[in-house]
N, C-alpha and C positions, 0 to 999 in steps of 0.2 A: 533515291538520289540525295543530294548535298548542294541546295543551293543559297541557304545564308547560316552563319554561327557567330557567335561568340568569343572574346576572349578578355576578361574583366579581371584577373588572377592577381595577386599581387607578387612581383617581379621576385620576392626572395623564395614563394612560394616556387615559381615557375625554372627557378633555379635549382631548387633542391631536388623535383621532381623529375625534372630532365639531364642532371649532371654536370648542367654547364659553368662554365669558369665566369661570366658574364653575358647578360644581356641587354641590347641597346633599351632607351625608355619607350614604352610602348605604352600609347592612351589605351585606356579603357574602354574594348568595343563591344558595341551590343545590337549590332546590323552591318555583319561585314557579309559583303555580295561579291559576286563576280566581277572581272575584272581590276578588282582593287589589288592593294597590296596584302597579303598576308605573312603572318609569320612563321617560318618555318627551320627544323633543325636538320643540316646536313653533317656528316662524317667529313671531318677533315684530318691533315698528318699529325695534328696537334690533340684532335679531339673531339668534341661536337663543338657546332658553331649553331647559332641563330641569325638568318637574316631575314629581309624581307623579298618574297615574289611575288609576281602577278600573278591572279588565281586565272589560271585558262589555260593548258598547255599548248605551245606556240611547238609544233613540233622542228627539229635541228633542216629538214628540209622542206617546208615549206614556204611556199612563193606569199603569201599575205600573214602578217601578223593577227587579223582577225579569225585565223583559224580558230586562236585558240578558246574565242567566245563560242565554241561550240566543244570544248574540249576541258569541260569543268569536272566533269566528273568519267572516270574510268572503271569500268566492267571489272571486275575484280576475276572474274570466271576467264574470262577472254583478253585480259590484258598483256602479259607474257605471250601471246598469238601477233594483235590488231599493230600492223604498220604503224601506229601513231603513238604506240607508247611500248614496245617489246624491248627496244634497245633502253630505253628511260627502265623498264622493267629491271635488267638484269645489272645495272648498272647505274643508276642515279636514281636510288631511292632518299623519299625524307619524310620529313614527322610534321605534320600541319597541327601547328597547336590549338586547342580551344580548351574550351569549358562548358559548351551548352553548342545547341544548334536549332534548326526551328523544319520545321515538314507541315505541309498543308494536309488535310483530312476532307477529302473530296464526299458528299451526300448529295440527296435530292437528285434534278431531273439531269438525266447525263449530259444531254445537248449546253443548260447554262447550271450546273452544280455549284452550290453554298462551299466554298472552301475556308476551313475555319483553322488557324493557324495554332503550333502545338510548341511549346517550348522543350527541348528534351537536354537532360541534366542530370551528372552522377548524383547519389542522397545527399554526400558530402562535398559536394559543389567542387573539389579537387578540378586541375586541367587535366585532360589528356589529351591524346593523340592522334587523327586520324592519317590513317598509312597513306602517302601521297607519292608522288612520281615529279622528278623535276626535271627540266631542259633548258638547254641554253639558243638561243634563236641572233643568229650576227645578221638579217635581214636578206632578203632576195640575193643570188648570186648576179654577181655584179655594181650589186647597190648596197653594200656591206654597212649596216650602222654602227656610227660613232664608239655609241655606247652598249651593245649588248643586250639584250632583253632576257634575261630568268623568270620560266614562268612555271608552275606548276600544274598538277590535277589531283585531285581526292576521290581514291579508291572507293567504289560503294560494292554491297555483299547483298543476300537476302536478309529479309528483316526477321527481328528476334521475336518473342511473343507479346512483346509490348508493342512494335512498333506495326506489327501486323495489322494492324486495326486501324492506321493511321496511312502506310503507305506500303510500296511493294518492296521498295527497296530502304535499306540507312549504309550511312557510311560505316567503311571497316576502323573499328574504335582497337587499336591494338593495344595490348597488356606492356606494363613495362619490362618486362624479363625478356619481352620479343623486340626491343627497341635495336639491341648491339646485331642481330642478325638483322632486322630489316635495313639500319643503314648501312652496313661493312657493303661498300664498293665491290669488294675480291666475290663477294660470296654468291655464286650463280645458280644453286640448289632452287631450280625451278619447283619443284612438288613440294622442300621443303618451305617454302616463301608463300605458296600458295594455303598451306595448312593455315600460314597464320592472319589469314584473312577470311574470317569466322562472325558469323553474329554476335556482339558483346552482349554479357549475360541480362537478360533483364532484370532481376533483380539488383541490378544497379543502376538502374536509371530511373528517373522519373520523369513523367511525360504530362504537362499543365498546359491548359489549354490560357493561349492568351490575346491579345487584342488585335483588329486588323489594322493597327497603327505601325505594327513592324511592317505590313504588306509594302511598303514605299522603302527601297535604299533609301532613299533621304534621312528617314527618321532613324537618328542612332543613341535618342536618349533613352534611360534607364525605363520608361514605358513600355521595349519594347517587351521587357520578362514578366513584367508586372501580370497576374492570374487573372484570367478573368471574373474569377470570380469578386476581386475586390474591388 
């Protein structure tokens, strides 16, 4: 799964990386959780855009906006299938930006297990992408809100050879060459959209085990990447 990252980038970097003509100012985060807002790139008639969504997909017919706090993270295997993201599948994909992300590593006795938290990060600390799903939520029929709610989810795959030791699953980290087919709107190549939701290679990542000071959304200072070993 995919339940806290990163995204610390500096803005010309995150520009050159992802094509865009601009992007709004974005703090430096280093414990972004559920529910919050995240940043993400959609295909628009101009171009890519960046803005911000709520991370938890609120799906287009759902009677409660807290759906989507159950709806962080999507099956990559069975999404294109599952009621709650098929149409977002073939049709509102987008690019959730980070640079690091963090997974628990469960040991000892199964009933109460030591969970020791893991930073995980390109070598050369670059942002990328994980492949995500977006939707737009106008509130219960009949009680339509004001103002619209965009919320997303973050596709997750089986885990690569690094991460396999740490969890069962990681999120789908997509290559850049795969960015202009996963957002083109038009393009509904179910088999081929599913190729590109793959285990990212391990030899690009590195995985440091670090403090359980990130375990708290609260904490979003620069401790949370800090190694444990120092």
């Amino acid at each position: 799964m995919c339940g806290r990252f990163t995204l610390r980038s500096n803005l010309n970097l995150i520009l050159q990386q992802f094509e865009l003509d601009e992007v709004p100012d974005l703090t430096p985060r280093y414990n972004i959780a559920p529910t919050q807002s995240v940043p993400a790139i959609r295909a628009t008639e101009t171009g890519r855009s960046l803005t911000m969504l709520r991370w938890g997909l609120i799906p287009s017919w759902s009677k409660d906006e807290k759906m989507g706090n159950r709806l962080l993270n999507a099956r990559s295997e069975t999404a294109a299938e599952k009621p709650s993201f098929r149409t977002a599948f073939r049709r509102r994909r987008c690019l959730v930006v980070a640079d690091g992300f963090y997974e628990w590593k469960k040991s000892g006795p199964t009933k109460r297990p030591v969970k020791q938290p893991y930073f995980i990060h390109r070598g050369d600390d670059r942002p990328f992408a994980f492949a995500g799903l977006w939707e737009t939520w106008r509130g219960p029929r009949g009680a339509e809100l004001p103002t619209p709610i965009e919320s997303c989810t973050i596709l997750t795959t089986e885990p690569n050879e690094l991460m396999q030791s740490i969890h069962d699953r990681m999120p789908v980290i997509l290559s850049p060459e795969d960015y202009a087919m996963w957002l083109d709107p038009s393009f509904e190549g179910i088999d081929a959209l599913q190729s590109l939701q793959r285990p990212y290679p391990s030899d690009e990542l590195i995985a440091t085990p670090v403090s359980t000071f990130v375990n708290s959304p609260r904490n979003e200072a620069a401790e949370c990447i800090v190694p444990l070993e120092a």
